[in-house]
VEXDREN-2710 file (C-alpha; in Angstrom, 1 decimal):
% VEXDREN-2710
k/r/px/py/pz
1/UNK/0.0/0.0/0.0
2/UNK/1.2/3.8/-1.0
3/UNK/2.3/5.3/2.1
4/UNK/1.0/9.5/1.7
5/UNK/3.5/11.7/3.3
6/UNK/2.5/15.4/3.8
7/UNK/5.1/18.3/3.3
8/UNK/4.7/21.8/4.6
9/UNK/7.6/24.0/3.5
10/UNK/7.1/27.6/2.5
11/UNK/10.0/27.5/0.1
12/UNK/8.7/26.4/-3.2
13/UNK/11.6/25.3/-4.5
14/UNK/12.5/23.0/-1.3
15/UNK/9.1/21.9/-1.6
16/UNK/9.1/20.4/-4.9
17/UNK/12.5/19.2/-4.7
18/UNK/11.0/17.1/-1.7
19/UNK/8.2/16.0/-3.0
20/UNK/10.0/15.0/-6.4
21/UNK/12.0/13.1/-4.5
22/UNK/9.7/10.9/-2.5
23/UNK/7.6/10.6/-5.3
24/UNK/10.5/8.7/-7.2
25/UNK/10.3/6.1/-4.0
26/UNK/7.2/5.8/-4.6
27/UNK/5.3/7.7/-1.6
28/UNK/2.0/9.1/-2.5
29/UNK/3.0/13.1/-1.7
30/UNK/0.9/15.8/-0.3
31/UNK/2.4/19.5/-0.5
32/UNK/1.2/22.7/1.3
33/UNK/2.9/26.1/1.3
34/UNK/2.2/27.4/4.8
35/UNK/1.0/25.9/8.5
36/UNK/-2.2/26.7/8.2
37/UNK/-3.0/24.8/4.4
38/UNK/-1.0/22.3/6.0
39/UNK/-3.1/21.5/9.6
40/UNK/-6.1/21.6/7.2
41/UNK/-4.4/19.6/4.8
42/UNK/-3.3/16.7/7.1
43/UNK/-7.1/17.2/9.2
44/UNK/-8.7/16.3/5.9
45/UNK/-6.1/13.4/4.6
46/UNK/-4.7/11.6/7.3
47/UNK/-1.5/10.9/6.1
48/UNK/0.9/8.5/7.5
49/UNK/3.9/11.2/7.9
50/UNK/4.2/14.8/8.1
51/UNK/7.4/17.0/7.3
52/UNK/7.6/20.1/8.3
53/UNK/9.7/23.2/8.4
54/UNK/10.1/24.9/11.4
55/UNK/10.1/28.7/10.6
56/UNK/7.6/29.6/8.1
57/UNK/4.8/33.2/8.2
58/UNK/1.2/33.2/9.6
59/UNK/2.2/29.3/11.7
60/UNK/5.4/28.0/12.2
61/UNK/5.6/24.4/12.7
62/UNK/5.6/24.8/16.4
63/UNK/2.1/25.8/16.3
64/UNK/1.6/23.0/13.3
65/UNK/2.6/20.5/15.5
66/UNK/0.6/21.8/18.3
67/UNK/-2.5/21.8/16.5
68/UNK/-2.3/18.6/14.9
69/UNK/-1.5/16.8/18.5
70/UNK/-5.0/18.6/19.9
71/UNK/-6.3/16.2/17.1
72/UNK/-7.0/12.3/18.3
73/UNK/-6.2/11.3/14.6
74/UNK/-3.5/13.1/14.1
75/UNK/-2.0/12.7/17.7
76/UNK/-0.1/9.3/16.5
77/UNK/1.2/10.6/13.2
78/UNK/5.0/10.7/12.4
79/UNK/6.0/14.3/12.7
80/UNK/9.8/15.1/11.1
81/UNK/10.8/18.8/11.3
82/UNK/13.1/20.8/9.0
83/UNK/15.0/23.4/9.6
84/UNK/18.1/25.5/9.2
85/UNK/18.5/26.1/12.7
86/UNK/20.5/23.2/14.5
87/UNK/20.7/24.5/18.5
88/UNK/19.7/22.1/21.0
89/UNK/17.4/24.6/22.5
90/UNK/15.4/24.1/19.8
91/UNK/15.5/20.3/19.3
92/UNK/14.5/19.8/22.3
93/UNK/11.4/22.4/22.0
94/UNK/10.0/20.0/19.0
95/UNK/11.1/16.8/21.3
96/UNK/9.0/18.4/23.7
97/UNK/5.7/19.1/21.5
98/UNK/5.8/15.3/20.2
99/UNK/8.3/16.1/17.4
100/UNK/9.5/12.4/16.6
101/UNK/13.0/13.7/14.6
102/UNK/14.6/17.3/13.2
103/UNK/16.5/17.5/9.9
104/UNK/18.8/20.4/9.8
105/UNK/19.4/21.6/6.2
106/UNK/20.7/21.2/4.4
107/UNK/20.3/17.4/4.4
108/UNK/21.3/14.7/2.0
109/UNK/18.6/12.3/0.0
110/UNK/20.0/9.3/2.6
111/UNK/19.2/11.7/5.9
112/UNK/15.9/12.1/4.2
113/UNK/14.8/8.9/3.3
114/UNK/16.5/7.2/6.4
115/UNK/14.1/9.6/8.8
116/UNK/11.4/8.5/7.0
117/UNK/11.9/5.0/7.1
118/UNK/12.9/4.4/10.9
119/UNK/9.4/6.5/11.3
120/UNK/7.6/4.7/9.5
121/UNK/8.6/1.4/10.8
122/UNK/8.4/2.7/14.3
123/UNK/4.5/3.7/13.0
124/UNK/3.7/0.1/12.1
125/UNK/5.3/-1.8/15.2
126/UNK/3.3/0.4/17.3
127/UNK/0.2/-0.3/14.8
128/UNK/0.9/-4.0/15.3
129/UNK/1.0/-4.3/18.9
130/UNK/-1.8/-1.8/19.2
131/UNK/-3.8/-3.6/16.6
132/UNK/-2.9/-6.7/18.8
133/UNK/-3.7/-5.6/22.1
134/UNK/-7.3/-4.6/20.2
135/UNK/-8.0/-8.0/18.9
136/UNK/-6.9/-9.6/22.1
137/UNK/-9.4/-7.3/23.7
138/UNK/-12.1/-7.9/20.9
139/UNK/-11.7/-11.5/21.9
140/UNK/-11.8/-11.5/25.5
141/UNK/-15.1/-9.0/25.3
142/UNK/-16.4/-11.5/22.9
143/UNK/-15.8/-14.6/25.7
144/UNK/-17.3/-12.1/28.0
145/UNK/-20.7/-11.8/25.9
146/UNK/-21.0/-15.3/25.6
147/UNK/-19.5/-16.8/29.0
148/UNK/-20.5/-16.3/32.6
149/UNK/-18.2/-14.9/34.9
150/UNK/-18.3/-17.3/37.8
151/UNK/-18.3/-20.7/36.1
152/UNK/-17.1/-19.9/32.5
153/UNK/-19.9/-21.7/31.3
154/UNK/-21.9/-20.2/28.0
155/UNK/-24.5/-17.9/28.9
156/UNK/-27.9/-17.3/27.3
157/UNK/-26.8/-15.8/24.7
158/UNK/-24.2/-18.6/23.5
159/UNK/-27.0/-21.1/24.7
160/UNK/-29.4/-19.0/21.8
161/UNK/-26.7/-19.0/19.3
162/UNK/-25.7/-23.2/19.6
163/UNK/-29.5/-24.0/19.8
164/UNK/-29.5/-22.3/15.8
165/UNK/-26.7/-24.5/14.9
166/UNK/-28.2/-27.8/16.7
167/UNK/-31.2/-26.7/14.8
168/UNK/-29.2/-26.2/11.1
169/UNK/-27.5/-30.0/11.2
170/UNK/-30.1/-32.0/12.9
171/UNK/-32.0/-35.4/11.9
172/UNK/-35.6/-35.5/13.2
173/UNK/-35.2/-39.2/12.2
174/UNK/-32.6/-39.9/14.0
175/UNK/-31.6/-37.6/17.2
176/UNK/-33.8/-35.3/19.5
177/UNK/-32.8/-31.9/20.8
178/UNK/-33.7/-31.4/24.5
179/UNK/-33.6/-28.4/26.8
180/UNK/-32.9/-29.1/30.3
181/UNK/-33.7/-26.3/33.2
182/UNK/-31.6/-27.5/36.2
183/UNK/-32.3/-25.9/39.8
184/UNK/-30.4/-26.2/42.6
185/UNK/-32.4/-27.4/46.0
186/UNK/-32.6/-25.2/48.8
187/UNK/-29.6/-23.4/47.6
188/UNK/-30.0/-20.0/49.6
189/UNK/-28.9/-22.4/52.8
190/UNK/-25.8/-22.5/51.5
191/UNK/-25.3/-19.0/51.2
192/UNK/-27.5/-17.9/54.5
193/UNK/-25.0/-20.6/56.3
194/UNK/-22.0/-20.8/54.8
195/UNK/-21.8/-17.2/53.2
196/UNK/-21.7/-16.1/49.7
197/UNK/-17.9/-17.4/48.7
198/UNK/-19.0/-21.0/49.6
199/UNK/-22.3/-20.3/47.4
200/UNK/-20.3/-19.7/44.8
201/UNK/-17.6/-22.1/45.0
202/UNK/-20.7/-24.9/44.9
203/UNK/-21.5/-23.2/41.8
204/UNK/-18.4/-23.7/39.8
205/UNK/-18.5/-27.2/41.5
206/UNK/-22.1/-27.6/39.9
207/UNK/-21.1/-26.3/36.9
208/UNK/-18.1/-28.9/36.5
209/UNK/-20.0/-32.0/37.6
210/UNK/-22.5/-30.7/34.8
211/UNK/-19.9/-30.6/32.3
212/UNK/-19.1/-34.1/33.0
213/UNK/-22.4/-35.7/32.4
214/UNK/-22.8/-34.6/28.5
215/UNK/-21.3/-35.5/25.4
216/UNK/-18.9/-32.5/24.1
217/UNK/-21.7/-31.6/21.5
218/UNK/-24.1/-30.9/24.3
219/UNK/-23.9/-27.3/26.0
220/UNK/-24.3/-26.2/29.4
221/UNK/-24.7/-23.1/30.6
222/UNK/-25.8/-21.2/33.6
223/UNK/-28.6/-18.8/33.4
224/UNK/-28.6/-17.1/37.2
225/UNK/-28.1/-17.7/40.3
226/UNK/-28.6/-21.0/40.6
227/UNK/-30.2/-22.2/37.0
228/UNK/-28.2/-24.3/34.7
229/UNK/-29.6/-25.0/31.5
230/UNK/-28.4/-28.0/29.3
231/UNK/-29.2/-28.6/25.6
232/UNK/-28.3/-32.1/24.7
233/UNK/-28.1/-32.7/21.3
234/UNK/-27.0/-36.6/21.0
235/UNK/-30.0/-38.3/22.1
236/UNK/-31.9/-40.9/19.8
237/UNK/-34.4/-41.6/22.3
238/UNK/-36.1/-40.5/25.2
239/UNK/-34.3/-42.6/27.6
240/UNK/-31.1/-41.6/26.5
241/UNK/-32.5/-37.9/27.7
242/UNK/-33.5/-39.9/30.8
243/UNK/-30.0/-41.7/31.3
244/UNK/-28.1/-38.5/30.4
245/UNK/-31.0/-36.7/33.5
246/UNK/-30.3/-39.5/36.1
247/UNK/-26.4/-39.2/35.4
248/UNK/-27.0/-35.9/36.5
249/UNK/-28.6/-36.1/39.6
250/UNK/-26.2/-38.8/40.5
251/UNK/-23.0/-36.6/40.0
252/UNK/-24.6/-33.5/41.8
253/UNK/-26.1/-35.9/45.3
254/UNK/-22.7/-36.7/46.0
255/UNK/-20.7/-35.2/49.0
256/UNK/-19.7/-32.1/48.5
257/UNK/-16.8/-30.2/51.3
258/UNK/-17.5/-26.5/51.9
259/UNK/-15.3/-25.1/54.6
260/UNK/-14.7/-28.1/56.0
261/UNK/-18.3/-29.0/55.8
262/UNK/-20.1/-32.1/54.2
263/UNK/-22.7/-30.6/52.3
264/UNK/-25.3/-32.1/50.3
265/UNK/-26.7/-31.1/47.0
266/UNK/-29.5/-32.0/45.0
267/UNK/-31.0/-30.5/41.9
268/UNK/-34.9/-30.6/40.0
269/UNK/-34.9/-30.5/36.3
270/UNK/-37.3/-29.9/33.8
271/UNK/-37.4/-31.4/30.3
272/UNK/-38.5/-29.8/27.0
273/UNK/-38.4/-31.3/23.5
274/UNK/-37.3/-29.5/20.3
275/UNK/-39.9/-29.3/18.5
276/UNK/-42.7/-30.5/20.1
277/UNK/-42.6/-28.6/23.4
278/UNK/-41.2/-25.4/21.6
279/UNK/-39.8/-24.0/18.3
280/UNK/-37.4/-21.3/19.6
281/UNK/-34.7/-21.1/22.9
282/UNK/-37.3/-19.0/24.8
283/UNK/-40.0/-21.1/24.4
284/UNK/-38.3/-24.2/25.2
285/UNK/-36.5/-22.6/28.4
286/UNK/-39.8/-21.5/29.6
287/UNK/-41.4/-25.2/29.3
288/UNK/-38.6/-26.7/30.9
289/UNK/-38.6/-24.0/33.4
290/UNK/-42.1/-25.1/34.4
291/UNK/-41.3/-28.7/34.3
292/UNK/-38.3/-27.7/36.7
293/UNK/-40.5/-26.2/39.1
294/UNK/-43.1/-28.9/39.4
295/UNK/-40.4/-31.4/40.2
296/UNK/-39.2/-28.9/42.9
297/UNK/-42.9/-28.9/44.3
298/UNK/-43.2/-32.5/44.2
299/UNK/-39.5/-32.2/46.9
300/UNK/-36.8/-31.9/44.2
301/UNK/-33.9/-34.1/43.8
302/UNK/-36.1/-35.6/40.6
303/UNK/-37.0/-34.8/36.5
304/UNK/-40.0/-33.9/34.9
305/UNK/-41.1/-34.0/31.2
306/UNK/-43.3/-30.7/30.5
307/UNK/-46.9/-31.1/29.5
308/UNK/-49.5/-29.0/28.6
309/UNK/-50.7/-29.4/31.9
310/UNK/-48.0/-27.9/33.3
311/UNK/-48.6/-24.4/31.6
312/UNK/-52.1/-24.7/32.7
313/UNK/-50.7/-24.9/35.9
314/UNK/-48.1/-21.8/35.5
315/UNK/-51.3/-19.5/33.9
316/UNK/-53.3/-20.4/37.2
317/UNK/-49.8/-19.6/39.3
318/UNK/-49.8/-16.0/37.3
319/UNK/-53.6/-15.5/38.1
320/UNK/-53.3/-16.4/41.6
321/UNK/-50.0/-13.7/42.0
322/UNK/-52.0/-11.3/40.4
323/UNK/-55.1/-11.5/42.2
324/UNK/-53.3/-11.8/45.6
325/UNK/-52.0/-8.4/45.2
326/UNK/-55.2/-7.1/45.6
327/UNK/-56.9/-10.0/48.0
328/UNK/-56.1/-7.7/51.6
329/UNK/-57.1/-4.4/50.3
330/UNK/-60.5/-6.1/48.9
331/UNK/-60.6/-7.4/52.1
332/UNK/-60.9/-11.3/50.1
333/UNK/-58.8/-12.7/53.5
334/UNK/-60.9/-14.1/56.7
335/UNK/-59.5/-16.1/59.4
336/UNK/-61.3/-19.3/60.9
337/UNK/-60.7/-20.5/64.2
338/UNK/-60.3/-24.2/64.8
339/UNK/-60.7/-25.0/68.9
340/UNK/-57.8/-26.5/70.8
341/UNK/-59.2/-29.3/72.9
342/UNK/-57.6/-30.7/76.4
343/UNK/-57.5/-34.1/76.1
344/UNK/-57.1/-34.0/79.9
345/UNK/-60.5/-32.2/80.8
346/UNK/-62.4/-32.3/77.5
347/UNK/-62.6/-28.2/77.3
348/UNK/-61.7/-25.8/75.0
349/UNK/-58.7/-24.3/75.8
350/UNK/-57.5/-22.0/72.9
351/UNK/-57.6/-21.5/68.9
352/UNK/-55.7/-21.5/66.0
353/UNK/-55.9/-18.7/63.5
354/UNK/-56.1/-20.3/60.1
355/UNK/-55.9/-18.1/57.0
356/UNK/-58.6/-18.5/54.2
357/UNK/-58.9/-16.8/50.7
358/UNK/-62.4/-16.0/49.6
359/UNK/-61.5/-15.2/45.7
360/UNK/-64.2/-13.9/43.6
361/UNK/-64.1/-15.8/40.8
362/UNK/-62.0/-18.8/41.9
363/UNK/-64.1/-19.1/44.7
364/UNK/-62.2/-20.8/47.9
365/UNK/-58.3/-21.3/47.5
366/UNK/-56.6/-23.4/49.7
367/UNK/-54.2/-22.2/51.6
368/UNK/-51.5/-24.5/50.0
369/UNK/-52.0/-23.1/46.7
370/UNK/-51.3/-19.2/48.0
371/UNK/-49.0/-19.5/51.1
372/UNK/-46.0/-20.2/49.1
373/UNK/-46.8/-17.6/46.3
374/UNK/-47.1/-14.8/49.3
375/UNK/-43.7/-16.2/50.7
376/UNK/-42.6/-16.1/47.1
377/UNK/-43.7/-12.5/46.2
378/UNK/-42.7/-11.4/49.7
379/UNK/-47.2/-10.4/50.3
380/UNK/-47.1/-12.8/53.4
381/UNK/-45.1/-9.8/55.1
382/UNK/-48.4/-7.9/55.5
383/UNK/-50.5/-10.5/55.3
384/UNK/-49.0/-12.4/58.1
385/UNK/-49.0/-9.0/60.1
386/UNK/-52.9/-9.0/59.4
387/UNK/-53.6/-12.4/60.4
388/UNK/-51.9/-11.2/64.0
389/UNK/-53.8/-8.0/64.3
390/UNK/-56.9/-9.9/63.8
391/UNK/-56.5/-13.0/65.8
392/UNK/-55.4/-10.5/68.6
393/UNK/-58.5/-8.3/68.0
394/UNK/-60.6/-11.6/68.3
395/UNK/-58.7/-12.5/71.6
396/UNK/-60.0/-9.4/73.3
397/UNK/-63.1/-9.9/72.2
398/UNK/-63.4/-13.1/73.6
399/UNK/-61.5/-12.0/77.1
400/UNK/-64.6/-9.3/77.1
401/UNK/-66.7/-11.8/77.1
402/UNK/-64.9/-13.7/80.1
403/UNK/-62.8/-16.3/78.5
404/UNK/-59.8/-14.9/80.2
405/UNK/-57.6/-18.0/80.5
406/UNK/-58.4/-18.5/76.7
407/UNK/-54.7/-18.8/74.5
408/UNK/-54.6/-18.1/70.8
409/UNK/-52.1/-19.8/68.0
410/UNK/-51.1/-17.9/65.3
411/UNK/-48.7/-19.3/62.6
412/UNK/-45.5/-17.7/61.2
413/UNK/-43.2/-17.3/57.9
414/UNK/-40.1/-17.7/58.1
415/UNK/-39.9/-14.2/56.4
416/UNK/-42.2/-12.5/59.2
417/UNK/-39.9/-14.5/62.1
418/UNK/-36.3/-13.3/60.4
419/UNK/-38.1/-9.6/59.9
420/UNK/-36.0/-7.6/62.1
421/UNK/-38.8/-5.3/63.2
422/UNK/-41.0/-8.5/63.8
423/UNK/-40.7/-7.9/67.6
424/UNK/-41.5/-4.6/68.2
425/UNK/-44.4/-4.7/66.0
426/UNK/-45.7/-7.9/67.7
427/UNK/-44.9/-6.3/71.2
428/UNK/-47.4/-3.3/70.1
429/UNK/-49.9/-5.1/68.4
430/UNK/-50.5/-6.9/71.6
431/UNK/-50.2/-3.8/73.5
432/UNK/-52.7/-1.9/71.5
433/UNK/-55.3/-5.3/71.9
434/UNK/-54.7/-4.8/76.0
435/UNK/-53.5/-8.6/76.0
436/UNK/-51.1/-10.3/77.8
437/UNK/-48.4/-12.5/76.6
438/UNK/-49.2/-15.6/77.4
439/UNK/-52.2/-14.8/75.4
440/UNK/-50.5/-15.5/72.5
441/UNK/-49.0/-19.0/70.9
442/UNK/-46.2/-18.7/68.1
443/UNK/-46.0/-21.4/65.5
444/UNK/-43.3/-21.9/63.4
445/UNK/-42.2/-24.8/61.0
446/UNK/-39.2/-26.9/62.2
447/UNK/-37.4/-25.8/58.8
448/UNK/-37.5/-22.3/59.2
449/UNK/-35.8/-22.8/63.3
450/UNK/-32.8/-24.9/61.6
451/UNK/-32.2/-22.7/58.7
452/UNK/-29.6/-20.6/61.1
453/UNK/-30.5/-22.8/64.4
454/UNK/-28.1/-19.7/66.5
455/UNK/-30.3/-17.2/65.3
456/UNK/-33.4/-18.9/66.1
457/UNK/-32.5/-19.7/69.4
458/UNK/-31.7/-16.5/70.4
459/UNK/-35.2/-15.1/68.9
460/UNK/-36.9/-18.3/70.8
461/UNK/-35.8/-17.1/73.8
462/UNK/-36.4/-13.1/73.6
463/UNK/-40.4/-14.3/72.8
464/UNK/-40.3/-17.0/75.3
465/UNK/-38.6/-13.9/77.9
466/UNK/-41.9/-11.6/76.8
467/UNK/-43.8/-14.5/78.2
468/UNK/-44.9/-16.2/75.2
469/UNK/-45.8/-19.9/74.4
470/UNK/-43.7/-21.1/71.2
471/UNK/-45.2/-24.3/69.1
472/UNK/-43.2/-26.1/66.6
473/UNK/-45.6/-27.0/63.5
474/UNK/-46.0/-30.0/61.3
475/UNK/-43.0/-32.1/63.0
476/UNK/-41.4/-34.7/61.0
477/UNK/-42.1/-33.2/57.7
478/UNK/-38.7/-31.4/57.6
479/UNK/-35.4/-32.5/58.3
480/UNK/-34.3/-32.4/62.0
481/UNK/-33.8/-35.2/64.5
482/UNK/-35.1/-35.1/68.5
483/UNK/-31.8/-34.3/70.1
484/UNK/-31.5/-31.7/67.2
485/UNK/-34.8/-30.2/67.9
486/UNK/-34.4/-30.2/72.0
487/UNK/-32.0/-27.1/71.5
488/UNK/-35.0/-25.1/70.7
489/UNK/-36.9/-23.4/73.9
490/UNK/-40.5/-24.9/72.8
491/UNK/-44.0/-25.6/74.7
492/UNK/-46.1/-27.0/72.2
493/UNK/-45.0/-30.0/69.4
494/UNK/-47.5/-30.3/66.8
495/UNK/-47.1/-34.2/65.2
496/UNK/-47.7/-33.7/61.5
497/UNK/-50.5/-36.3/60.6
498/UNK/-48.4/-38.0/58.4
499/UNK/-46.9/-40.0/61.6
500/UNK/-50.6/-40.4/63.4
501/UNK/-52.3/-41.2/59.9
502/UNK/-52.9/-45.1/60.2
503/UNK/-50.7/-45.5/63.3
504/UNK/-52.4/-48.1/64.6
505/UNK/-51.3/-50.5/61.9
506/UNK/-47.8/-49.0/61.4
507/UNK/-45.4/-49.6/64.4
508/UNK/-42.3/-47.7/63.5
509/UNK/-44.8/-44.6/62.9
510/UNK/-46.2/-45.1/66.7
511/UNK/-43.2/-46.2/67.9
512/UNK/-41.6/-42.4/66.6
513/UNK/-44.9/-40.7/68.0
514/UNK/-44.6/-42.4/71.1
515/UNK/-40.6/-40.8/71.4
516/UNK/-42.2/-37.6/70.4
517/UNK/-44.6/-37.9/73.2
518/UNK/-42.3/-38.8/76.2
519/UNK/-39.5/-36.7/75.1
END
């Protein structure tokens, strides 16, 4: 390629001497007869060197240079000054402006040319390590785009841009394309416990054992947080899918060590198939997004295969989130008292506050349909608070009417327990009812005291200070053990029905309750 040089010299015959000259080398040669042709000269061409003599009218080629360096395209450019003055003082004056050599004349055609070519090759060393350093920088940007950060697994864009080349090469006879969604189970303990480093050093963990599992045509990536999504590409049959799922859940149950911690992992997944569950990425993640969260509602650790039942299901879990938005303030809510019963004397001795949804259209929802969408929305913050203000109201009204040794059970969230304002607004709810503490009985599930077991205990024991009566709900569906559970300061122990239900003709169920009982 030509290389255009630029020459500003006021002296004609200088000039076109010069520029005779370097055309004859064959440099493509620019000439302007004072500074300011010249700076408007090199603005509008670029060129890939500039000559310039130093004393000329109007501009000198101080103020050439000066100009042109204000300039970003010009602020790289080879600059050579000529000029018949040769002191140091003024050498180093250019030197000092971004002059990159001086030329006293007169000079010989090998002076010339020799300035010129160390310039130039100067130019395109720095070119190439600049235009290196950008393509390495292009690249790593690019990984960026595609990758995530944490695990250096593709991301959803990458996992968009391999599901169009899956789709370009393959075989409907012969292989299946399958999206998998892949949640982690009960993940936040990790982080609430162990902290976030150790959350996300069982990701990259995660995202390895995943890795391991598939073919090298398959992808994983990770979506957020704790969603993996795998597109597997080699499958000829549905229980290949199935094998390739199991392998899966296999790799991600085993022991894991997190500051010196066993810790144990599983995962639900959901299933979608290209193209009968979807024709594009989005489509497909959502389906197997749904199937993911139906196996987590059946207890994780397990797959499921999306159906078209399933997005029935998702469209009444959108209608449900809407409408309970609006279910307090329509006043929708009504709580239901079901009687405690002594076994000792046959009286009543208390009640339990139980929550009911009176929805318009949908008529009566139960309250495992909308609990765990108000936990999940974060709703059950005020509507737990409600419930409280209104079992309390009903307390006083029952103490009016001289049931004064009459106690009242209220259940808790795990968000309202962990709130940190919960006790002072509990203390002045029961302070603006005129009721005493031991009015009141707190019930909370066994897996919200052994999320952070400290924590709780400490919280146990400021209610149980106030004077209040704590009941641990629905033992035995979560995961603690007797001597586990003894740490917590409780009164009441509610047996979940699932150890009383037929315990007449189960013995290890009765021999459990019976434990429960004496403990």
């Amino acid at each position: 390629m030509m290389r255009k040089i630029l020459v500003i010299e006021d002296e004609e015959f200088v000039r076109e001497n010069i520029i005779e000259l370097l055309d004859a080398e064959g440099f493509d040669v620019i000439g302007a007869e004072n500074g300011r042709v010249g700076v408007n000269l090199a603005k509008g061409t670029i060129p890939d060197l500039i000559i310039c003599d130093v004393m000329m009218p109007e501009m000198d080629g101080y103020s050439v240079l000066t100009s042109l360096r204000q300039d970003s395209m010009m602020a790289t450019v080879p600059f050579i000054f000529l000029t018949a003055k040769a002191a140091k003082n003024d050498c180093r004056q250019g030197m000092e402006l971004g002059a990159d050599d001086y030329i006293t004349k007169p000079f010989t055609r090998a002076e010339l040319l020799g300035s010129i070519s160390s310039r130039l090759k100067k130019k395109a060393a720095v070119h190439k390590h600049y235009n290196t350093e950008l393509q390495e920088a292009k690249n790593k940007l690019n990984y960026l785009i595609h990758h995530d950060s944490l695990t250096n697994l593709p991301n959803r864009l990458s996992l968009r841009e391999r599901f169009k080349q899956v789709k370009q090469h393959i075989d409907d006879n012969q292989k299946l394309v399958t999206f998998l969604s892949l949640g982690l189970d009960r993940f936040n303990q990790v982080n609430n416990n162990l902290g976030h480093f150790w959350g996300d050093y069982l990701l990259k963990i995660v995202a390895q054992r995943l890795a391991d599992c598939v073919d090298n045509q398959d992808t994983v990536a990770r979506l957020n947080g704790d969603q993996f999504a795998v597109i597997i590409a080699t499958a000829q049959h549905k229980q290949d899918v199935i094998n390739v799922v199991q392998s899966i859940l296999d790799s991600l149950s085993q022991t894991i060590v997190l500051d010196d911690q066993e810790v144990f992992i599983t995962a639900s997944i959901g299933i979608a198939i290209y193209p009968r569950d979807g024709e594009d990425v989005e489509q497909l993640l959502n389906h197997a997004n749904q199937g993911m969260l139906q196996a987590k509602r059946q207890g994780g650790d397990q797959y499921q295969f999306y159906t078209s039942a399933l997005n029935v299901n998702s469209s009444n879990h959108l209608t449900l989130q809407s409408s309970l938005r609006y279910a307090l303030e329509r006043e929708e809510f009504q709580v239901y008292y079901q009687p405690q019963i002594s076994l000792d004397t046959g009286k009543i001795v208390g009640a339990e506050a139980l929550l009911r949804w009176h929805h318009p259209e949908l008529g009566l929802v139960p309250p495992a349909k909308f609990i765990p969408i108000a936990e999940e929305t974060g709703l059950i913050l005020s509507i737990g608070e409600w419930v409280l203000q209104q079992a309390c109201q009903q307390a006083r009204l029952w103490q009016n009417d001289g049931f004064t040794s009459f106690r009242i059970a209220v259940n808790l969230s795990g968000r309202q327990f962990n709130k940190p304002d919960f006790y002072d607004n509990l203390v002045k709810i029961l302070q603006s009812n005129e009721l005493t503490y031991k009015t009141l009985e707190l019930e909370l599930t066994e897996s919200i005291l052994v999320k952070n077991n400290e924590t709780a205990i400490r919280q146990l024991n400021e209610l149980k200070n106030l004077g209040l009566e704590i009941a641990i709900d629905d033992f035995g569906t979560g995961y603690s053990s007797l001597s586990y559970l003894q740490q917590f300061p409780f009164d009441v122990l509610k047996i979940d029905q699932c150890f009383v239900r037929n315990i007449v003709h189960k013995p290890n169920q009765a021999a459990i309750t019976k434990a429960i009982i004496q403990m």
